[in-house]
N, C-alpha and C positions, 0 to 999 in steps of 0.2 A: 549424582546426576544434576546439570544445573538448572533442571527444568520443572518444575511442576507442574503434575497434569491430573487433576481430579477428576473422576468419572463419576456422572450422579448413578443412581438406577433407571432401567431402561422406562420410556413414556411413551406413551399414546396421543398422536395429534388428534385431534376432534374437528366437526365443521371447516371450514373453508380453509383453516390451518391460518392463514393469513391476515392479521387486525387492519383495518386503516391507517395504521401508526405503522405496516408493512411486518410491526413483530408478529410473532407466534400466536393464536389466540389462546392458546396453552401455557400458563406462566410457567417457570423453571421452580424446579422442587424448593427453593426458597424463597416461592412467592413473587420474587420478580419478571419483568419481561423477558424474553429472549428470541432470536431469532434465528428461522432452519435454513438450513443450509445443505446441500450437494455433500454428499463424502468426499469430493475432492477438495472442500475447501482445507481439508487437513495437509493436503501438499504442500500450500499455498504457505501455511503457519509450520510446517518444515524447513521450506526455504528461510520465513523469518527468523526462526529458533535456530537455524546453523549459521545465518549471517554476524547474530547478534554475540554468538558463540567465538567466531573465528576473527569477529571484532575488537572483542574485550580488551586485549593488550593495550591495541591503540588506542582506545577509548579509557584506559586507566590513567592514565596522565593528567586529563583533564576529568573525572569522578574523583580520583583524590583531593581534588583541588574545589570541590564542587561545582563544576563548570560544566557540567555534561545534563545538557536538556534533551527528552522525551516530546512530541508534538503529537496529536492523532489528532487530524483533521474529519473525520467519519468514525468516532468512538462505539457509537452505539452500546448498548445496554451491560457487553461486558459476559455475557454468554450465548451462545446457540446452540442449536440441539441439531445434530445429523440428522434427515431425511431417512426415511426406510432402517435406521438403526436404533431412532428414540434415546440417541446417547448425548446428555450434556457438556460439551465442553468449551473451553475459556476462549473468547475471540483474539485477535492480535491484540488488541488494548491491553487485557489483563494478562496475557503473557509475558507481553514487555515488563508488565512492571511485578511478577511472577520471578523474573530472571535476578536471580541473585550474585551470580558470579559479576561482578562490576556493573552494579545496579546505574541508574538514572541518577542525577542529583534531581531537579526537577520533572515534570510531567505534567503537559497540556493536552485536554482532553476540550473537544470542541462535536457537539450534534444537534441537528438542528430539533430535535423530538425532545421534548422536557422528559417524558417516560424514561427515556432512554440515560439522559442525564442523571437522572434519578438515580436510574437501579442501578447505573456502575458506580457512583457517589455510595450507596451504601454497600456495594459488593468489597470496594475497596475500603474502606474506613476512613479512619482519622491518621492515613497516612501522613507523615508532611512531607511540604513539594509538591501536593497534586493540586492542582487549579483546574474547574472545571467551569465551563459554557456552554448555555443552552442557547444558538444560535447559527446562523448558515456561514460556516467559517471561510469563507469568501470572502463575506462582506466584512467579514473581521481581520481580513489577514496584514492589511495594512497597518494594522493599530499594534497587533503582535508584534509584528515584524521591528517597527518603531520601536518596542517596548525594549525584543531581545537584542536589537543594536546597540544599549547603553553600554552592553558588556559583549564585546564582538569577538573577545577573544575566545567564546566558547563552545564548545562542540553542541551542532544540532543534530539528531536523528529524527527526521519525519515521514510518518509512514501514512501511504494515501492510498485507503481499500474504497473508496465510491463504490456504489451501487452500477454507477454508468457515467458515459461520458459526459454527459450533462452539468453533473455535479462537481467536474474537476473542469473550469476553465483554463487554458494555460496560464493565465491575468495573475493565477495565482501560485503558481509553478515559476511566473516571472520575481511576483515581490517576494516569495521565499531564497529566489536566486540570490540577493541583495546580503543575505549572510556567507558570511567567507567558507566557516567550517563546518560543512553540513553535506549528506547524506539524507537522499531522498531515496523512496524504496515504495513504488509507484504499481498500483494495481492497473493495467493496458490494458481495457473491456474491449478486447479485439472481438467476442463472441456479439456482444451487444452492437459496433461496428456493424458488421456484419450484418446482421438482422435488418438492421434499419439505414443501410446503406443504399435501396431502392429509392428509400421515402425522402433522404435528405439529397439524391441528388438533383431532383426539381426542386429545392427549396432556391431562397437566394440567399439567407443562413441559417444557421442552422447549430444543434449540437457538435457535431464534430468538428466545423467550422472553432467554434469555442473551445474545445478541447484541444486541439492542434494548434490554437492561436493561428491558423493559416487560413485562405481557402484554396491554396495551390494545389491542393489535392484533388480536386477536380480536372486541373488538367491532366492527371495521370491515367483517368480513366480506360483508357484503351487498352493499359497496362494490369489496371487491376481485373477489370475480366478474363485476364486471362490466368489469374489465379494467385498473382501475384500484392496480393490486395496487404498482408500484415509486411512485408520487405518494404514496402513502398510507403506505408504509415509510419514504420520506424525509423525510417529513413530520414522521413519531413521531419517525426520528434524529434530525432537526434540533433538535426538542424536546428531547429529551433532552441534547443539545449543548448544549442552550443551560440548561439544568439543572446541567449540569456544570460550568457558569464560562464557555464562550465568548460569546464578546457576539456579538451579533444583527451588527455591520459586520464579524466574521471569518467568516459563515455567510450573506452575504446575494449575493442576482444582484447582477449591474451595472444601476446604474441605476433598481432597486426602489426603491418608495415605503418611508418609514423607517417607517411605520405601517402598513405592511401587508407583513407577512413572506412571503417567497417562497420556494418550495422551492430546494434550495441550487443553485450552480450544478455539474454534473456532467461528466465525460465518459464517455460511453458507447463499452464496447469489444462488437463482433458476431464472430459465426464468420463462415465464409464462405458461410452460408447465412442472413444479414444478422438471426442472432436475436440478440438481445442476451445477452449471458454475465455479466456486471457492470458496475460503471458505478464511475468514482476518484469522490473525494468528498475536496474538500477544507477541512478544520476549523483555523484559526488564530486566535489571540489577537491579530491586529495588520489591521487594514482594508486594509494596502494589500496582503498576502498575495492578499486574495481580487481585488483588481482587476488584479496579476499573471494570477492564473490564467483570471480572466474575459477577458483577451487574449492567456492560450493557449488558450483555449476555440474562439477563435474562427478557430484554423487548424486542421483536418486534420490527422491522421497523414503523409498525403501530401505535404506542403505545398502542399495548396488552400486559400486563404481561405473561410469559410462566407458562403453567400448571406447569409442572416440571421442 
């Protein structure tokens, strides 16, 4: 199996469950932080483990050559613990670098919580290749990005799980655009959207504003109450995607007409009460990226193949 998946034994949250630092106030069985989470965040790190999986070929070209970088821009601690199951498992950060079939050359890990930095610094070791920062990697993304231009010939994989839209301005979805060979692989807090879609439409900006890099979405309004609200959000990302340098065959379905742009292909993760929470969204500079993922698309979390 290419995957490693360690399950601690089953825990008990206590009090508020929740620390100021947003982790668990329950450490993980070795002591460090961690943070709970929804049993569907497991969908979420399916989707990632079969992308990463049906990647690998392409991505071996440039791992042989050491040329293949890892980024997590929202790393966090490096485990969480499921909700209502008290079961510890590895976050995407430690997964990725868990994956051993055509491993990473490098790995940036970037959180703005020093706890956080901390315990996946020691969850991981004295691997080498991993560079780690304890800071709001927004404000740092310019300086990276600078850094990993010296060698542009090489493969970037970044993967961007935010908490909410807040956190992920476009500003920085724009300077990572600025590398050639790169796959983004983007957490769309369409749940959180939603929520607070009341309160930001009297603002004059706002988070979603920031996240969309637009405010055209305002004028869509008439459109989104009427149910139409994640079609019409993805719609402007893609736009703006495709504003920032990705070309139209790393943003396109399977099997779209080239003259008529489709909204992107998505996976959508639900609670257990089948509302949708957000949906991965994946943005790459290379065509065949996207027909990868158009045939993980098309199997379940479960591994059921989809009717359609």
């Amino acid at each position: 199996m290419p995957f490693m998946m360690t399950f601690a034994k089953k825990r008990v949250c206590r009090g508020s469950c929740k620390s100021p630092t947003g982790n668990c106030t329950v450490p993980g069985d070795d002591g460090f932080p961690v943070q709970c989470v929804g049993l569907w965040v497991q969908d979420k790190y399916s989707f990632l483990e079969r992308y990463l999986v049906g990647t690998r070929y392409a991505r071996k070209k440039y791992s042989d050559n050491n040329n293949s970088v890892y980024i997590d821009l929202f790393s966090g601690p490096g485990k969480c613990v499921v909700k209502n199951k008290g079961v510890e498992i590895e976050n995407g950060a430690l997964r990725v670098l868990l994956h051993q079939e055509i491993p990473f050359s490098e790995y940036y890990y970037f959180d703005v919580i020093q706890e956080n930095t901390d315990a996946l610094r020691s969850r991981i070791g004295n691997k080498p290749g991993c560079i780690f920062q304890c800071c709001d990697s927004n404000d740092s993304i310019g300086e990276l990005v600078q850094e990993l231009l010296r060698k542009p010939y090489r493969y970037h994989f970044v993967y961007l799980d935010p908490f909410g839209p807040d956190a992920l301005p476009f500003s920085t979805i724009a300077e990572l655009s600025r590398l050639e060979h790169l796959d983004l692989f983007i957490h769309f807090p369409i749940g959180a959207i939603r929520r607070n879609l009341p309160l930001w439409k009297s603002g004059d900006y706002n988070a979603l504003d920031k996240f969309l890099g637009t405010n055209s979405w305002r004028v869509k309004l008439e459109e989104m109450r009427k149910g139409e609200k994640l079609h019409i959000l993805l719609d402007l990302y893609k736009d703006q995607l495709l504003k920032a340098g990705f070309p139209e065959e790393g943003l396109r379905m399977a099997d779209s007409d080239l003259n008529t742009p489709a909204t992107m292909p998505i996976a959508s993760v639900k609670n257990s009460m089948d509302v949708e929470l957000y949906v991965l969204v994946l943005a790459s500079k290379r065509e065949i990226a996207l027909r990868i993922w158009n045939s993980v698309l098309k199997i379940e979390p479960c591994g059921q193949r989809k009717m359609f």
